[in-house]
Backbone as ProteinMPNN parsed JSONL, in Angstrom:
{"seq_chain_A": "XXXXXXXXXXXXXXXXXXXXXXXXXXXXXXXXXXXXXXXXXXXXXXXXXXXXXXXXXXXXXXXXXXXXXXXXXXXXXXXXXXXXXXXXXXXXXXXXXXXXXXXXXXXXXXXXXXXXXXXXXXXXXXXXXXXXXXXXXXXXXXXXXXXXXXXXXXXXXXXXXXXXXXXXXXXXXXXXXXXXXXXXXXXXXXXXXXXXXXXXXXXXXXX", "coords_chain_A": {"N_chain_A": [[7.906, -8.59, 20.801], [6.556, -8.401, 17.641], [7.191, -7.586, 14.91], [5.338, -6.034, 11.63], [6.237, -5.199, 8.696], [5.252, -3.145, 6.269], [5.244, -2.497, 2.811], [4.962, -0.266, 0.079], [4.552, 0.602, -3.581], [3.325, 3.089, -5.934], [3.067, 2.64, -8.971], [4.431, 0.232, -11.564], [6.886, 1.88, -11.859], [7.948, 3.22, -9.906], [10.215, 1.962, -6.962], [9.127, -0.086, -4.862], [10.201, -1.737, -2.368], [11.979, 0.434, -1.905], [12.054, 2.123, 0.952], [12.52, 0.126, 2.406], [15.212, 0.027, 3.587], [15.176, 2.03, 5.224], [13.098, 1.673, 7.327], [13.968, -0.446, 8.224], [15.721, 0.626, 10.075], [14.518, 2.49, 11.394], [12.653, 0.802, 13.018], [15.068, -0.634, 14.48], [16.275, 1.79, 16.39], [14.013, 1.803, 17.892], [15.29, -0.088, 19.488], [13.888, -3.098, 18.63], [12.85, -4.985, 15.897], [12.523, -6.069, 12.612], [10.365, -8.004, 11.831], [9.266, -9.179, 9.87], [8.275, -9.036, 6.216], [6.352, -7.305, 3.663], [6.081, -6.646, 0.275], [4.957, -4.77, -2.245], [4.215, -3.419, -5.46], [1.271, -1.539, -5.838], [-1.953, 0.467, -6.321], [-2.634, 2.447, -3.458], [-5.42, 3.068, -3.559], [-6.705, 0.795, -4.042], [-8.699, -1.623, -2.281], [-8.009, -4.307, -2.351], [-4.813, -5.681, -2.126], [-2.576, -8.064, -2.623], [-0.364, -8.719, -0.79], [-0.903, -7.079, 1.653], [-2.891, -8.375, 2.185], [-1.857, -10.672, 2.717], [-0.921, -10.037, 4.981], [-2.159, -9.681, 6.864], [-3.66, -11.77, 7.165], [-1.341, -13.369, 8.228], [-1.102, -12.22, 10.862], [-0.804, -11.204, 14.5], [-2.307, -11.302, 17.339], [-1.305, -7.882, 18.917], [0.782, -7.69, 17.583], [2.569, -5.009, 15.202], [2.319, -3.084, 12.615], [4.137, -2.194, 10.242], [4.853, 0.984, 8.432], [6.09, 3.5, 6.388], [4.6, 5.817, 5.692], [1.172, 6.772, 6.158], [-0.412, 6.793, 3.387], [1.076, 4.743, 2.623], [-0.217, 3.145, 3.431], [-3.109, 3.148, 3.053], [-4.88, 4.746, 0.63], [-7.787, 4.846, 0.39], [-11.109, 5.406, 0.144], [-13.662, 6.667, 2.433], [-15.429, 4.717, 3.144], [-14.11, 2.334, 2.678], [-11.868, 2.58, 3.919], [-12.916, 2.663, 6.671], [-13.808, -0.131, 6.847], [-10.81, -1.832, 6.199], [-9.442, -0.72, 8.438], [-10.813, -1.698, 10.788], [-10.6, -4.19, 10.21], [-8.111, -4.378, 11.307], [-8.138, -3.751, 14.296], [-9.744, -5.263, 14.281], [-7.782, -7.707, 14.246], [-6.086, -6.974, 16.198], [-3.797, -5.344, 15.798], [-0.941, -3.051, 15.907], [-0.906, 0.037, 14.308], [1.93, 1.606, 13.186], [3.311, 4.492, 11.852], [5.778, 5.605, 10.335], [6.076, 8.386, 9.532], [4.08, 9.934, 11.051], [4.05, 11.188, 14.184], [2.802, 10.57, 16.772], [1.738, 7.854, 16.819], [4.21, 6.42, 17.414], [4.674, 5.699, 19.46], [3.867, 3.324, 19.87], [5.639, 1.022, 19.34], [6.7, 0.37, 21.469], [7.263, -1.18, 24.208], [4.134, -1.805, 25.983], [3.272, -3.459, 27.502], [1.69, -4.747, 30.497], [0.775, -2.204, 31.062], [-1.902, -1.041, 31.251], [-3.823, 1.171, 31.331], [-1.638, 3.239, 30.04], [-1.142, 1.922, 27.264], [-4.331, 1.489, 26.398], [-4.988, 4.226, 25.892], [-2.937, 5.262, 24.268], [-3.883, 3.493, 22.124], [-6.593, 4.242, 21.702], [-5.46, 8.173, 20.772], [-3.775, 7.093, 18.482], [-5.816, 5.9, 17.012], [-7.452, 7.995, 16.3], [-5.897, 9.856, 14.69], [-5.008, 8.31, 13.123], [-7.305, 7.914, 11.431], [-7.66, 10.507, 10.666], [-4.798, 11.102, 9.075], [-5.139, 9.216, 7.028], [-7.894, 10.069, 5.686], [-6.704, 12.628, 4.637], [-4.924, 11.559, 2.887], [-6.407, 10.554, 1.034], [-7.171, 12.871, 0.218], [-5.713, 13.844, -1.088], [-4.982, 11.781, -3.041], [-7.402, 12.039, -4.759], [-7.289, 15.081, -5.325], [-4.91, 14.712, -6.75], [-5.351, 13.192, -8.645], [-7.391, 14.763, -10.18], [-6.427, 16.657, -10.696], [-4.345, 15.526, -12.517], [-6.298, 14.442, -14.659], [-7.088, 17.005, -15.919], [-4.657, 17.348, -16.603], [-4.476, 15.767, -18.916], [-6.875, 16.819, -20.544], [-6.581, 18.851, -21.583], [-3.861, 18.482, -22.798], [-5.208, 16.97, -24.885], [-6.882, 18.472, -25.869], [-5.003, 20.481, -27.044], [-3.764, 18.999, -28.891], [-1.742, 16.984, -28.004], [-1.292, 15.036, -26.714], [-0.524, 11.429, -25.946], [-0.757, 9.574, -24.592], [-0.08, 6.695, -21.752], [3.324, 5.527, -21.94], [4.651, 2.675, -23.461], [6.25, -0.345, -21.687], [8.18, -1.995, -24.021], [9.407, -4.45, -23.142], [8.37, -5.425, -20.866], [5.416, -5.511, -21.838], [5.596, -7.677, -23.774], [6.238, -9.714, -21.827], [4.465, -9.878, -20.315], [2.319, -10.208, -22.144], [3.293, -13.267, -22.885], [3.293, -14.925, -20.373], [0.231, -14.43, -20.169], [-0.134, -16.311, -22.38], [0.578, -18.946, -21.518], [-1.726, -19.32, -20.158], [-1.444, -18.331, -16.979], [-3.269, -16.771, -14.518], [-4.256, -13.526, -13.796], [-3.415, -12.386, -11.61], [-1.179, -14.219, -11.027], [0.529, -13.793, -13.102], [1.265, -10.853, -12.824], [2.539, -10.965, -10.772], [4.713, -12.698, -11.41], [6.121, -11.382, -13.997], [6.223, -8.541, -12.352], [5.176, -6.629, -12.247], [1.691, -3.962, -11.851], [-1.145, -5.315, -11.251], [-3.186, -4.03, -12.644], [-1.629, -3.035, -15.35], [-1.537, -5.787, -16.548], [-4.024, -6.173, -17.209], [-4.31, -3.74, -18.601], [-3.146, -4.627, -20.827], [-3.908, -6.595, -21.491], [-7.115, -6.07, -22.316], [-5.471, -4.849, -24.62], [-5.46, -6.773, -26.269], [-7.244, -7.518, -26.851], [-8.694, -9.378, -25.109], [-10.778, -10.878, -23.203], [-11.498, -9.63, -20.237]], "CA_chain_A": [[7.069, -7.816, 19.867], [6.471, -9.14, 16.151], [6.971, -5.826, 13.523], [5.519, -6.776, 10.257], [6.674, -4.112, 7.973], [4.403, -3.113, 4.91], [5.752, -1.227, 1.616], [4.002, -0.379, -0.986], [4.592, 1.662, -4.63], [1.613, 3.162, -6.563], [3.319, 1.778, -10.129], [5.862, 0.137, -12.065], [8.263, 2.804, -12.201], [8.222, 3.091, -8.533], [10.675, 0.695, -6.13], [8.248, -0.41, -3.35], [11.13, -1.842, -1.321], [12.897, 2.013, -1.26], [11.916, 2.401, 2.134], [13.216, -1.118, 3.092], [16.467, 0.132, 4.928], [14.631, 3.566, 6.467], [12.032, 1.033, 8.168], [14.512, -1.556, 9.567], [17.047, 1.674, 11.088], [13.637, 3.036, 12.749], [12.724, -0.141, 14.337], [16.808, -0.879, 15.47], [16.112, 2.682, 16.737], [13.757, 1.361, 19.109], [15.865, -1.646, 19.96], [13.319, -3.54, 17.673], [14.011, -5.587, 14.275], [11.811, -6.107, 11.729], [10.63, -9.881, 11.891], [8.621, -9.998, 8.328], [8.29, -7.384, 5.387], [5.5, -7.593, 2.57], [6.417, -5.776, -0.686], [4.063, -4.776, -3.635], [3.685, -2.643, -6.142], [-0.047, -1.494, -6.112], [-2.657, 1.449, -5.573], [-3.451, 2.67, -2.16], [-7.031, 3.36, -3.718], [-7.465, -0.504, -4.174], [-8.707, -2.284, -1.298], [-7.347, -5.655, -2.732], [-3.836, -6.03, -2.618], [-2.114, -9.294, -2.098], [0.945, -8.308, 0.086], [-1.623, -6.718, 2.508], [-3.945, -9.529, 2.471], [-1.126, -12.038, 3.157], [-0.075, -9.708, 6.098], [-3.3, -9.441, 7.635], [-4.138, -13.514, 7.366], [-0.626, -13.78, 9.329], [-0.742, -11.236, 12.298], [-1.607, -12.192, 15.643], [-2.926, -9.782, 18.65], [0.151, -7.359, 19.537], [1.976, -7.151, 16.129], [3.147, -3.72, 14.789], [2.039, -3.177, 11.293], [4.99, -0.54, 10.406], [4.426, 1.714, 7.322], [6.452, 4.292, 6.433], [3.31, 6.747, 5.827], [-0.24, 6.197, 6.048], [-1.022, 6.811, 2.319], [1.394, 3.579, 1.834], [-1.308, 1.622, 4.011], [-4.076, 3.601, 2.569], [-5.932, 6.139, -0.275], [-9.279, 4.741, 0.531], [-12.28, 5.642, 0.271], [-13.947, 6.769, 3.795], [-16.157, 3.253, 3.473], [-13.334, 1.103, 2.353], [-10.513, 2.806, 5.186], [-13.233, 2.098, 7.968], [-13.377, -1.771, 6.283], [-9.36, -2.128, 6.407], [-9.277, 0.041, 9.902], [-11.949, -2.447, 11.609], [-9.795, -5.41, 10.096], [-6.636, -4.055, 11.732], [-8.059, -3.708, 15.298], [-10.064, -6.771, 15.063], [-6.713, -8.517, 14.581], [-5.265, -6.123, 17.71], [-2.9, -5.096, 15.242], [-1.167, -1.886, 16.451], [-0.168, 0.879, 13.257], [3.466, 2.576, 13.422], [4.193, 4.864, 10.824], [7.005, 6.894, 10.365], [5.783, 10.494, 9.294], [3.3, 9.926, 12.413], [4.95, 11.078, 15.443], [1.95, 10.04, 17.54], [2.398, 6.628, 16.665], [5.711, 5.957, 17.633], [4.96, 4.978, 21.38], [3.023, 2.147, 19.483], [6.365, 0.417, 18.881], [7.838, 0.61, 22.685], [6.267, -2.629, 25.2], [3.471, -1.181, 27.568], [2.407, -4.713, 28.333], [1.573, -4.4, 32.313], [0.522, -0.749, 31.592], [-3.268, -1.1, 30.508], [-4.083, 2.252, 30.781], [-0.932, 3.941, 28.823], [-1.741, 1.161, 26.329], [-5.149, 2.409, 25.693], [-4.809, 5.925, 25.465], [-2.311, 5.045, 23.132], [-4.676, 3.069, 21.163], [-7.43, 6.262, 20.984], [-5.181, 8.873, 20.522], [-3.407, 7.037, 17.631], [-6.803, 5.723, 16.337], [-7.921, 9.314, 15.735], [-4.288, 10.156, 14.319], [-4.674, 7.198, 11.895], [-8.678, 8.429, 10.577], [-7.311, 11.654, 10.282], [-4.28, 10.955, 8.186], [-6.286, 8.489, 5.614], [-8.778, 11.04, 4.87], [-5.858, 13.448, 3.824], [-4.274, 10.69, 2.278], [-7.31, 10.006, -0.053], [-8.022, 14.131, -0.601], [-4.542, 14.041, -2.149], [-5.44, 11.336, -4.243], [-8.395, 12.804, -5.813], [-6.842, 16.311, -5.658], [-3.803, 14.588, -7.622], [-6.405, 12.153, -10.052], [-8.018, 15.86, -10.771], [-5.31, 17.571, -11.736], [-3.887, 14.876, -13.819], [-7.349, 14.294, -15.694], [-7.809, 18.029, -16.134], [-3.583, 17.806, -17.536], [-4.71, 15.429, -20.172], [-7.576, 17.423, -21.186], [-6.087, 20.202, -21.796], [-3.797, 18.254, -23.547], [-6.004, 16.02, -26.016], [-7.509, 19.511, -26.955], [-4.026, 20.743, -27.833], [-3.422, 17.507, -29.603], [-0.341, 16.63, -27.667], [-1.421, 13.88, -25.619], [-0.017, 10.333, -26.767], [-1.07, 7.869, -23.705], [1.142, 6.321, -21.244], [4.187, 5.061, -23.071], [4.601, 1.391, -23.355], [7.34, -0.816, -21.862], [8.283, -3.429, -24.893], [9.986, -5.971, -23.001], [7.272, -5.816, -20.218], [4.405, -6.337, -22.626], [6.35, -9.322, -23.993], [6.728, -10.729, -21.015], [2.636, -10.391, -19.562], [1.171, -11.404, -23.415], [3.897, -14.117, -22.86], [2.647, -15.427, -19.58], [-0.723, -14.848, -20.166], [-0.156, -17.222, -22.992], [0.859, -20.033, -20.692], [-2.393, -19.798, -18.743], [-0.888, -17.957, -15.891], [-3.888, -15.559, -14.041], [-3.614, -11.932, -14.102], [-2.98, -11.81, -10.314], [0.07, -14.482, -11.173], [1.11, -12.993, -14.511], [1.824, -9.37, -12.443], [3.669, -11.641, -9.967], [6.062, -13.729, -12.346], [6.256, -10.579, -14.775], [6.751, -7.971, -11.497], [3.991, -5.487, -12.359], [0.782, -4.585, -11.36], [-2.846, -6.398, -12.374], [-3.715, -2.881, -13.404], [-0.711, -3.621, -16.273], [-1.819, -7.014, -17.124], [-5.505, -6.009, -17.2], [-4.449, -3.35, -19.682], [-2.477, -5.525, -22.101], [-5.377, -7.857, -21.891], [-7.323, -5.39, -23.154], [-5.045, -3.983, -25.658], [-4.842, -7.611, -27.121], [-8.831, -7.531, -26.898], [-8.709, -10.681, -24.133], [-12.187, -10.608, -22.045], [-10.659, -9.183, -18.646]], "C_chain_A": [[7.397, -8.23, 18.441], [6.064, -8.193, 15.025], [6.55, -6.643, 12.631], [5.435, -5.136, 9.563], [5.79, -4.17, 6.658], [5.15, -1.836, 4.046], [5.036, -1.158, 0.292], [4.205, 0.683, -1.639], [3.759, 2.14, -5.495], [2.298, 2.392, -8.199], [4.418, 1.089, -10.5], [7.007, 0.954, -11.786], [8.815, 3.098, -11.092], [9.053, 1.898, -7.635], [10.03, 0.541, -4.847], [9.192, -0.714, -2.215], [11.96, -0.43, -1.369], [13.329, 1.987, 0.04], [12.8, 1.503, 2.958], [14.749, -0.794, 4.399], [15.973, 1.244, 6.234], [14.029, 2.513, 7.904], [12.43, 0.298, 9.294], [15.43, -0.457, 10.535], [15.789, 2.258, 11.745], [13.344, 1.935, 13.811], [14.28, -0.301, 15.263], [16.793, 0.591, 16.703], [15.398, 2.706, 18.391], [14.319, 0.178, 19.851], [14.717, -3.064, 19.412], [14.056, -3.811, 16.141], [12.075, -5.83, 13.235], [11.372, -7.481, 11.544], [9.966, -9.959, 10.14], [8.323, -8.802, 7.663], [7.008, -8.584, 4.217], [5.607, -5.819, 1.364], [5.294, -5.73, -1.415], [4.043, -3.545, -4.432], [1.677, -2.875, -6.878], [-0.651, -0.372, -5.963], [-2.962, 1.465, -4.148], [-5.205, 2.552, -2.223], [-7.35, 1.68, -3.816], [-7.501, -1.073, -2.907], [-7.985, -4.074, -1.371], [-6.096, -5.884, -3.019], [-3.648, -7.194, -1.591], [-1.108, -8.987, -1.112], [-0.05, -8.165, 1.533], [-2.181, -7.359, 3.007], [-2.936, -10.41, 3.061], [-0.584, -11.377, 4.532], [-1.304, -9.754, 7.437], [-4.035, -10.386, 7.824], [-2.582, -13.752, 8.664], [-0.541, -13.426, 10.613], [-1.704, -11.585, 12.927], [-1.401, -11.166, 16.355], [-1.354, -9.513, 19.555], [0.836, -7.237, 18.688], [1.658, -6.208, 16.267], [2.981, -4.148, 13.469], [2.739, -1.575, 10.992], [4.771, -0.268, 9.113], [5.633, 2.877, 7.268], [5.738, 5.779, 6.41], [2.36, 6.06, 5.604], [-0.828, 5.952, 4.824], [0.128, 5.517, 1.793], [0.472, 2.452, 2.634], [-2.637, 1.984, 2.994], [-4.768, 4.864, 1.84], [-6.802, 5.866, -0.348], [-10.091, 5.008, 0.69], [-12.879, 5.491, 1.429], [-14.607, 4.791, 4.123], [-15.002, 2.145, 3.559], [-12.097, 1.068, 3.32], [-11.201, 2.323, 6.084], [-13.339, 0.384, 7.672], [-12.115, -2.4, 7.097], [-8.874, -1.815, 8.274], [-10.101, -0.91, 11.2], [-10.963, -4.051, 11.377], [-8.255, -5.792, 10.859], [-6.749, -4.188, 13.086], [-9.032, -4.707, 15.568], [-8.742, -7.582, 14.77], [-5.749, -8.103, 15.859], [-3.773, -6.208, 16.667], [-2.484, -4.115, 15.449], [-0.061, -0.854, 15.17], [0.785, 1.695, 13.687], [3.559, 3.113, 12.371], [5.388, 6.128, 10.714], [6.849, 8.242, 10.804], [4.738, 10.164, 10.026], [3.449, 9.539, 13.909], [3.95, 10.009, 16.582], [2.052, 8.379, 17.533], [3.63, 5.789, 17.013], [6.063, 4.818, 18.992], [4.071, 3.764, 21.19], [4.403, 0.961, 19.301], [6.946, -0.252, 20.149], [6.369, -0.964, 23.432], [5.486, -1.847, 25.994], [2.888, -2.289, 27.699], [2.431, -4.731, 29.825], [0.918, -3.331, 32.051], [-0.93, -0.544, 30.853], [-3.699, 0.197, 30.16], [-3.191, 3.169, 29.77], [-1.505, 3.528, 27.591], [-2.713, 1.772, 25.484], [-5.51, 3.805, 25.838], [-4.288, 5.94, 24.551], [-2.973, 5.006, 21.579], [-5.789, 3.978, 20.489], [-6.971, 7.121, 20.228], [-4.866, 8.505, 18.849], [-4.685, 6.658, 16.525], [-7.227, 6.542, 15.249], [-7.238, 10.037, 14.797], [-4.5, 9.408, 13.107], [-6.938, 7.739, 10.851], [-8.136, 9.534, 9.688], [-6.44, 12.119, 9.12], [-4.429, 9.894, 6.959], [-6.799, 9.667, 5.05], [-7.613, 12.368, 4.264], [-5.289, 12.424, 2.897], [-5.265, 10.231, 0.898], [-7.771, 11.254, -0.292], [-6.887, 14.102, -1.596], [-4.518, 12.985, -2.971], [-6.031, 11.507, -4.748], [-8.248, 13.981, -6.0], [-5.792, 15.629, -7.09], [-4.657, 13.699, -8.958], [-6.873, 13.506, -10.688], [-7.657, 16.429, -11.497], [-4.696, 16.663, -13.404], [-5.209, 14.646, -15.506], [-7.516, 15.976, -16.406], [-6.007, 18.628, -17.155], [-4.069, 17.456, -18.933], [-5.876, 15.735, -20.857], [-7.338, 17.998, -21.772], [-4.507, 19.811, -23.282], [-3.767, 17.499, -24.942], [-6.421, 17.226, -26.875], [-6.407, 20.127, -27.804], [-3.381, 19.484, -28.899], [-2.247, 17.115, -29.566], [-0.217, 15.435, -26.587], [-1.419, 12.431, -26.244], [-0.631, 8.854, -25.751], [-0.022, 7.997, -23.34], [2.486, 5.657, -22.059], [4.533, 3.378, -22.727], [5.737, 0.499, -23.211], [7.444, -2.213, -22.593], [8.24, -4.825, -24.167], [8.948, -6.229, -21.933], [6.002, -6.194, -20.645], [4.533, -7.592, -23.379], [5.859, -10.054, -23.343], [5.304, -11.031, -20.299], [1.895, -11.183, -21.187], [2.077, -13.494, -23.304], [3.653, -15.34, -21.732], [1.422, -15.466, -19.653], [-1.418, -15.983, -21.294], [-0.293, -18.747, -22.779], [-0.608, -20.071, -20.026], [-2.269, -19.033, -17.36], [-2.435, -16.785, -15.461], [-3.586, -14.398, -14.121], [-2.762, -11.788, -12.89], [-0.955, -12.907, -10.664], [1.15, -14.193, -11.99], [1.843, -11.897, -13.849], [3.012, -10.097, -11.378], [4.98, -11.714, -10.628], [6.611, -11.974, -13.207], [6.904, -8.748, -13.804], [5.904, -6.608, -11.395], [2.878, -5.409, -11.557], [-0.292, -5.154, -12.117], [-3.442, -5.261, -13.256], [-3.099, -2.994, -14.875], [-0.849, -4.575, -16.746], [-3.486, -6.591, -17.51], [-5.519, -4.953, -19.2], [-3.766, -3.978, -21.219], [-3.419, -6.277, -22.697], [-6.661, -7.429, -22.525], [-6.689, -4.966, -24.354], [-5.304, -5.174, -26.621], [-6.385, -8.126, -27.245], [-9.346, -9.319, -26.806], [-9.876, -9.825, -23.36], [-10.819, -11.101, -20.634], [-11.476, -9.984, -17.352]], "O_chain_A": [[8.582, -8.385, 18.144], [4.992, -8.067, 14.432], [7.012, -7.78, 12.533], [4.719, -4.197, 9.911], [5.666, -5.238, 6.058], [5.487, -0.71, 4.411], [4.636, -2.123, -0.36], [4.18, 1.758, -1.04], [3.253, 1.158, -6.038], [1.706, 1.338, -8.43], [5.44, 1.257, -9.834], [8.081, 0.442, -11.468], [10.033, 3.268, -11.039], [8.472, 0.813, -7.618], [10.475, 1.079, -3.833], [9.083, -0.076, -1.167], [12.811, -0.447, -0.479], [14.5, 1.876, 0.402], [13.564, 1.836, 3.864], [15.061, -1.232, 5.507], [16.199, 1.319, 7.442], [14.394, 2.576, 9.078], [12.005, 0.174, 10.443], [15.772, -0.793, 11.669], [16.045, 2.596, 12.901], [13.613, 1.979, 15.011], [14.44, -0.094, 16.466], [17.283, 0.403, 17.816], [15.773, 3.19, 19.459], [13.717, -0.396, 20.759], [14.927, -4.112, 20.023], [15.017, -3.354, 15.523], [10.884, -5.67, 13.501], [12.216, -8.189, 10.995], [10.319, -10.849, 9.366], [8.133, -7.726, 8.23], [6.862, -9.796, 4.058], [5.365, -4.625, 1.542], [4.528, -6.684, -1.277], [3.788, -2.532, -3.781], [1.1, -3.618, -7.671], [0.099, 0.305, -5.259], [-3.543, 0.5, -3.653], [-5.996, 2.146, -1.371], [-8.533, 1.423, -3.588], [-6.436, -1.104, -2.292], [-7.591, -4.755, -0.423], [-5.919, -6.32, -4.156], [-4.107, -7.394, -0.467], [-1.755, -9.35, -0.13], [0.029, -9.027, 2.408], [-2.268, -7.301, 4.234], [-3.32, -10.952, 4.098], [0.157, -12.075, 5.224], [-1.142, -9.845, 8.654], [-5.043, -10.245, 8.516], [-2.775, -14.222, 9.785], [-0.005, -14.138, 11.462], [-2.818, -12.014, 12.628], [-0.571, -10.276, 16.171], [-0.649, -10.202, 20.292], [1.803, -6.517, 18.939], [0.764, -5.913, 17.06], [3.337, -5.257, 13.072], [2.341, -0.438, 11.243], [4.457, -1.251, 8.441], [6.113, 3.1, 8.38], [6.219, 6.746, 7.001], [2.381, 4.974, 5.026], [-1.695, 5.079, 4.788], [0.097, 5.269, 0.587], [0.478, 1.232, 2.471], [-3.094, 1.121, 2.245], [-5.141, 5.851, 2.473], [-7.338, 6.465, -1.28], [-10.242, 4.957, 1.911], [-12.868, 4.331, 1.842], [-14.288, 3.98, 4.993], [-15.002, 1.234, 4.386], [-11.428, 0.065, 3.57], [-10.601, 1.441, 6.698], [-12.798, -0.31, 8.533], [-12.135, -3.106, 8.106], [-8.206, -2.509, 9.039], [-9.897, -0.709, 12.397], [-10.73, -4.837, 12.295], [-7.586, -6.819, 10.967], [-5.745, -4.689, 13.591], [-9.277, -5.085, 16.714], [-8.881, -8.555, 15.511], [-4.87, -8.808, 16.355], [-2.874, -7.033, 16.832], [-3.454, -3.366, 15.334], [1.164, -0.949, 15.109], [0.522, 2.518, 14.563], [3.958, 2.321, 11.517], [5.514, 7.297, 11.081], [7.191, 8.931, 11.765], [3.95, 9.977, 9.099], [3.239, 8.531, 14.584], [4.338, 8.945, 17.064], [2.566, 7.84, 18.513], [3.803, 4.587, 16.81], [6.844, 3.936, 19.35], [3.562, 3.208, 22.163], [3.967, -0.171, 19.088], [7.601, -1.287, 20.034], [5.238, -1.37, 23.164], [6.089, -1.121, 26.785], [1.728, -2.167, 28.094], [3.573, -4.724, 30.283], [0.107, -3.201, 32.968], [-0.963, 0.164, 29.846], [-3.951, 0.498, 28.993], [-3.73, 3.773, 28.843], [-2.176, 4.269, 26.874], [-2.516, 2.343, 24.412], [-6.687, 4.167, 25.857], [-4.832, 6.563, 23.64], [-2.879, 5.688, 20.559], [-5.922, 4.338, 19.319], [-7.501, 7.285, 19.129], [-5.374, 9.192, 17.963], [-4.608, 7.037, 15.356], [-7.376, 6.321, 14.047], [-7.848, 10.829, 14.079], [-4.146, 9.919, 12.045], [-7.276, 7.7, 9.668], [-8.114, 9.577, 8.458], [-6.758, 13.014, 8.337], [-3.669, 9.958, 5.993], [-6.282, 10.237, 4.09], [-8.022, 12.993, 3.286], [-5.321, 12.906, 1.764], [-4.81, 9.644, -0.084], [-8.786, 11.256, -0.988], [-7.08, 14.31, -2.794], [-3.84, 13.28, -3.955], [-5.645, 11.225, -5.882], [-8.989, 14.403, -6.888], [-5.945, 16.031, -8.243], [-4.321, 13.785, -10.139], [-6.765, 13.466, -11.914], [-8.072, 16.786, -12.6], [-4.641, 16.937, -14.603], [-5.046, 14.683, -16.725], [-8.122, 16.042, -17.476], [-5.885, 19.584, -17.921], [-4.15, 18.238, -19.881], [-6.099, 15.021, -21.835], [-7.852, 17.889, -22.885], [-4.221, 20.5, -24.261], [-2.872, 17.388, -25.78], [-6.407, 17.243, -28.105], [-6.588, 20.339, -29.003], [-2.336, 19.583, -29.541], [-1.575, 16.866, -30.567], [0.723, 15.084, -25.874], [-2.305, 12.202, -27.066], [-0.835, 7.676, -26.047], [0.881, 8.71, -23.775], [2.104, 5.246, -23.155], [4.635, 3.054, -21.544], [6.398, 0.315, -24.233], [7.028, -3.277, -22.134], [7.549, -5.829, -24.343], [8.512, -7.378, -22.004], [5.395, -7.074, -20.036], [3.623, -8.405, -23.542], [5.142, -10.974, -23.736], [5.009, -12.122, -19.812], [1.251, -12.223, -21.324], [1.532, -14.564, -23.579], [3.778, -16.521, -22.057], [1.0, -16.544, -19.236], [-2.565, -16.43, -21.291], [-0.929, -19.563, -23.446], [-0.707, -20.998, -19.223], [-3.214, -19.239, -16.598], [-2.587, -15.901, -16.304], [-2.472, -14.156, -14.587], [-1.657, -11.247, -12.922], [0.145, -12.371, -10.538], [2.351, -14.288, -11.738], [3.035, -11.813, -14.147], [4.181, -9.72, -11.301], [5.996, -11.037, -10.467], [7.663, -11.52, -12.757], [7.704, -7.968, -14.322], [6.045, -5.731, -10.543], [2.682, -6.259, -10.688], [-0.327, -5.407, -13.322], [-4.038, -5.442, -14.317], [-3.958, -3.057, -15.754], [-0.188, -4.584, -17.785], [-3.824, -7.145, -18.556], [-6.116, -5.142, -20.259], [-4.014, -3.674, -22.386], [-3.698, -6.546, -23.866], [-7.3, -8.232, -23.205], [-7.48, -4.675, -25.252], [-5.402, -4.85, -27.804], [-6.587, -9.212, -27.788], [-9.894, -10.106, -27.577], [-9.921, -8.639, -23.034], [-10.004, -11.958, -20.296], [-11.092, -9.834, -16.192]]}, "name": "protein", "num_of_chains": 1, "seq": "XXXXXXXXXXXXXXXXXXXXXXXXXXXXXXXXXXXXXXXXXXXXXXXXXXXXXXXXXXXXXXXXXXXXXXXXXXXXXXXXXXXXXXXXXXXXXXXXXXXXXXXXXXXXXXXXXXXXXXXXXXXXXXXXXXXXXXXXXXXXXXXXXXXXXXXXXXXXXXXXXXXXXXXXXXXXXXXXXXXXXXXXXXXXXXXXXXXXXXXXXXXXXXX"}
C-alpha cells in the first residue's frame, strides 16, 4: 500500500508540516509508513494548489491520500469539491483522514475482499461529501464574521490592514525582480501566490 500524505496551512503564519509527525505515528499505527508527503501553504477555498496537483499527477489506483482533516483537502465550493472528488476516484485514490473515524478501515488491505472494499468505498464517499460541505460552511461562516469584524472596525476607525512582513516583502519584490513567476517567487520566497499577488499589486505590477 502507497500512503501519500497531504498537509496543508491556510497562510504564512501557519506551519503546514505541523501535522507531519501526527500523520506518520497514525499510519505506523496501522503497521503502515508514509511513502511520500506534499507540503504547502495555501487556501482550501482554491482549487489550484501545486502540492495537490503534483500529488494527484503521481498516484496510481490503490494509494491512500492521508489528510489529517478534510478541510486540509478541501473548503470548496459544492461545484469545485465534486471536480477534486471525481479526480480522486477516477485515480482510485482511497481518502484517510484522521478526525474521520469512518475512514480509517481505508488504510487496512481488503484486497481479496471486494465486497468489504466497496462498502467501504460508499460509506466513506458519503462521509467525505458530508464533511466538505461543513468544511466550506465554516469557511464562509468564518469569511463572514471576519468581514463583518473589519466593518465594524473601519467605522470605529481602528482598522489598519494586515500588517506587513519587511523581510518577506524584500525578498518577493526581490525575486520578482529577477523574473521569477509568482507561482516560483512564493516557492523560493516560502509564501503563498496570494502574498506575491499582493505585493505585486502594492508595487502597482499588472498581476
Amino acid at each position: 500500500m502507497f500512503i501519500r500524505a497531504y498537509l496543508r496551512a491556510s497562510t504564512d503564519d501557519q506551519d503546514a508540516s505541523r501535522a507531519h509527525d501526527s500523520l506518520a505515528r497514525f499510519a505506523q499505527g496501522y503497521g503502515q509508513r508514509v511513502a511520500s508527503w506534499y507540503t504547502e501553504n495555501a487556501s482550501g477555498a482554491q482549487p489550484d494548489r501545486p502540492e495537490l496537483r503534483r500529488l494527484l499527477t503521481d498516484a496510481q489506483a490503490g494509494d491512500v491520500l492521508l489528510v489529517e482533516a478534510i478541510d486540509r483537502l478541501s473548503r470548496l465550493p459544492a461545484e469545485d469539491w465534486k471536480a477534486l472528488r471525481n479526480e480522486i476516484v477516477a485515480k482510485g485514490l482511497r481518502v484517510v483522514a484522521v478526525d474521520l473515524p469512518t475512514s480509517h478501515q481505508g488504510i487496512k488491505d481488503t484486497s481479496g475482499d471486494e465486497f468489504t472494499s466497496r462498502m467501504l468505498d460508499a460509506i466513506n464517499g458519503m462521509m467525505l461529501d458530508m464533511m466538505a460541505a461543513i468544511a466550506r460552511k465554516d469557511y464562509e461562516d468564518r469569511r463572514r464574521r471576519q468581514a463583518q469584524g473589519i466593518e465594524k472596525a473601519k467605522e470605529a476607525g481602528k482598522y489598519q490592514g494586515r500588517p506587513t512582513n519587511p523581510d518577506l516583502h524584500r525578498r518577493v519584490v526581490e525575486l520578482l525582480s529577477k523574473g521569477f513567476s509568482v507561482r516560483k517567487t512564493a516557492e523560493h520566497a516560502q509564501c503563498s501566490t496570494s502574498t506575491v499577488q499582493r505585493v505585486k499589486k502594492e508595487l502597482g505590477w499588472l498581476c
